[in-house]
N, C-alpha and C positions, 0 to 999 in steps of 0.2 A: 504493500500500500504506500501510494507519495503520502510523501508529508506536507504540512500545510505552513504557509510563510500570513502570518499573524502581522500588519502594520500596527502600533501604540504611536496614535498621533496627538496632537492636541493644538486650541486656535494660541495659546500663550503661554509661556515660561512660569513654572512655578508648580504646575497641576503635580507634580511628582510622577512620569510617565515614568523616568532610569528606574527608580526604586520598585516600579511596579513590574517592567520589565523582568526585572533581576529577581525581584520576590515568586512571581508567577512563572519566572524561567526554573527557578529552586523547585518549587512545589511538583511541575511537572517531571523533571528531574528524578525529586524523589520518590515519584509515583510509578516509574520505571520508565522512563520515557526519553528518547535521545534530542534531546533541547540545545539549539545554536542560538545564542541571542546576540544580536547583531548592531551593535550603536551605526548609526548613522549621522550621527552629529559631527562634522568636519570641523575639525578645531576648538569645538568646545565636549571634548567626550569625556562622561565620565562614567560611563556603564562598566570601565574596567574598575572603578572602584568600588561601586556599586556591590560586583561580586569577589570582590579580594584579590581583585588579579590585576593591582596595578603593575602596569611598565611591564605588563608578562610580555605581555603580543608585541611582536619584532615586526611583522608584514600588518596589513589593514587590508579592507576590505577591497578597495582601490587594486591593489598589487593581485587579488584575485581575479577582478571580474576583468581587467585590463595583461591579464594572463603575463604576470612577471613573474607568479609562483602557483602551487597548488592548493588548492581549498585547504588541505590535510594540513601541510605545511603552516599554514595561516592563522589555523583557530590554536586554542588554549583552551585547556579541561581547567575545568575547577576541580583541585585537588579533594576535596573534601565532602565533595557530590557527584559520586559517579555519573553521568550521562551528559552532563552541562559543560556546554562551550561556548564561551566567547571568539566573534569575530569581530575586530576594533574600527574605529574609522581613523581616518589621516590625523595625524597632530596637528596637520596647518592642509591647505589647499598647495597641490604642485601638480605642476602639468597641466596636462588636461583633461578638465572634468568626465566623472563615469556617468556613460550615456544608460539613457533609459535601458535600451537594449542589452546593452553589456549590462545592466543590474537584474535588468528580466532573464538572460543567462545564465547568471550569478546564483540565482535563486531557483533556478531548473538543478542544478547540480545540488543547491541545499536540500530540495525535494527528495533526493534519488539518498542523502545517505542522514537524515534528521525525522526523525518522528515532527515535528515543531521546529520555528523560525520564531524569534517574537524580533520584529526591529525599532529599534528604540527612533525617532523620529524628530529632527529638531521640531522645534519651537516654531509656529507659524505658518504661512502658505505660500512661502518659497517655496526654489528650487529643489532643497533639501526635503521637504514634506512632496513636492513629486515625484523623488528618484524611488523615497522611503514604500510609497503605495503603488508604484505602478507596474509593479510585479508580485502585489498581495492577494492574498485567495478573499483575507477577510482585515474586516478594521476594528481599532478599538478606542473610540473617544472618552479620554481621560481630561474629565472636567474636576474643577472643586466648587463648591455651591455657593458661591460669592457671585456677585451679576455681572460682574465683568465676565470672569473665568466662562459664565455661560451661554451669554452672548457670541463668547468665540466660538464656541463650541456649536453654536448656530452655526455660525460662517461655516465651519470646518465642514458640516457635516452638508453643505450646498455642494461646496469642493469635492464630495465622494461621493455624488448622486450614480458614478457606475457598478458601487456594488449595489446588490440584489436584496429583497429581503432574507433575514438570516446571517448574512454578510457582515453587518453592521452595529456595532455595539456600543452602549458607553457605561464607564464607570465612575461614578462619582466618588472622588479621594480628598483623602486630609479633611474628614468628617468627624466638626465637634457635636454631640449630641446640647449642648450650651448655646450655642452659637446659635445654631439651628432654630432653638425656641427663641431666642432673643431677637431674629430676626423674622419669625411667625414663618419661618420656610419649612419645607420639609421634602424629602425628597420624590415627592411627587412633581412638586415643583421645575426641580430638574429635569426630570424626565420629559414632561410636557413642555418645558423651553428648548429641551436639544433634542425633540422630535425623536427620539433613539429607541429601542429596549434597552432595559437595565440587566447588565450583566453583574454587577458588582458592587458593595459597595464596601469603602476602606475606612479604618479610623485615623483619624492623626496618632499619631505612636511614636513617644520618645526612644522607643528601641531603635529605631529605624537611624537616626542622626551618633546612637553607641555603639553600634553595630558596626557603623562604616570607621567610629574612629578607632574601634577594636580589628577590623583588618577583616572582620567577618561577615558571611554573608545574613543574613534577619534570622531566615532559616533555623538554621545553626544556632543564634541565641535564642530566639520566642517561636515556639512552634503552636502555643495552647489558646491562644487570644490572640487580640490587638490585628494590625496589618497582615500579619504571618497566619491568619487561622480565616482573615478575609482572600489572603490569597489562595490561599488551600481550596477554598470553596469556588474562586474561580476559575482556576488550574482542572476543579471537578468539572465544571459545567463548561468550559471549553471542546472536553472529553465528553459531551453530550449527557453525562448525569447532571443526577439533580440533589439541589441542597438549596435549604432554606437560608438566605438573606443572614448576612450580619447583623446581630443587635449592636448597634452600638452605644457602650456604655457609656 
């Protein structure tokens, strides 16, 4: 069976898409599942820290799809999670940019030897947010419930009007239950401003900011609550089961 190349995009900086990447790259990982998460962020990446592997990856994804080396060669196992690999994007732009094609390539080859792709997406509806989708099976709009964040998240999801229904997701992250009531929102709310189904929802979790300065993936510290037990649940329902919503406390 191919495996399925997952875009994590969003309309602005801040929704925590790396962390979700990384958290739901783990979860499927640890569920038995061969997981390549793929930053796309040219210059500003940090999805290798995300999962403990900074300064691992020597090539990027670039030197792949533009064939200066081999897939195999390129990615990086997370030592500590069997099945999970990172492939990094450029430290800076050089040369000339990876076309659509060479990424829809790129992502034919991660098909043939990855259960899963999740690619982390910059910020926005740039170039970078078209190279990220235009070789995805499916999308994943990671909003936070503040009105800007959802707004975008409107935009964004004009931007993907070619996937299909089923295709298209959104999760709403860095979710205070406080907040929430003080601002009379709720996440219905959400849902009916970003037009989406709800695949997810995440808490705000001080793990997640310990985690990265302890060198480890979430995972690995918080598996019973918090981000880590929301991402477990959507790692399930990715995988077509079913699980009941996060309470968030």
């Amino acid at each position: 069976m191919r495996g399925q190349c997952i875009a994590v995009v969003s309309g602005k900086g801040g929704t925590g898409k790396t962390s979700f990447v990384s958290g739901v790259g783990s979860a499927l990982a640890m569920s038995g599942k061969k997981v390549l998460c793929l930053d796309c962020d040219i210059g500003l990446r940090n999805l290798d820290l995300a999962l403990a592997l900074s300064d691992k990856a020597l090539m990027d994804f670039s030197d792949v799809a533009q064939e200066r080396c081999s897939l195999e060669s390129a990615i990086v196992g997370q030592p500590d999670i069997p099945g999970l690999y990172l492939l990094t994007a450029p430290m800076r732009p050089r040369g000339r940019m990876v076309t659509e094609e060479e990424m829809k390539s790129l992502l034919e080859q991660v098909r043939e030897q990855f259960d899963y792709c999740l690619l982390d997406a910059p910020a926005g509806l740039g170039g970078g947010f078209r190279l990220s989708t235009c070789g995805a099976d499916r999308c994943i709009v990671v909003t936070t419930s503040d009105a800007t964040s959802l707004r975008d998240a409107q935009h964004t999801v004009m931007e993907l009007n070619r996937f299909g229904n089923g295709s298209l997701h959104l999760v709403v992250n860095r979710v205070r239950k406080k907040m929430l009531r003080s601002m009379h929102a709720t996440i219905d709310d959400a849902i009916d401003k970003a037009g989406l189904p709800l695949i997810g929802v995440v808490p705000e979790d001080d793990n997640l900011p310990l985690a990265m300065n302890l060198n480890l993936p979430l995972l690995l510290r918080s598996s019973g609550d918090g981000a880590a037990a929301a991402y477990r649940n959507i790692a399930i329902r990715l995988q077509g089961g079913k699980t009941p919503l996060l309470r968030i406390k």
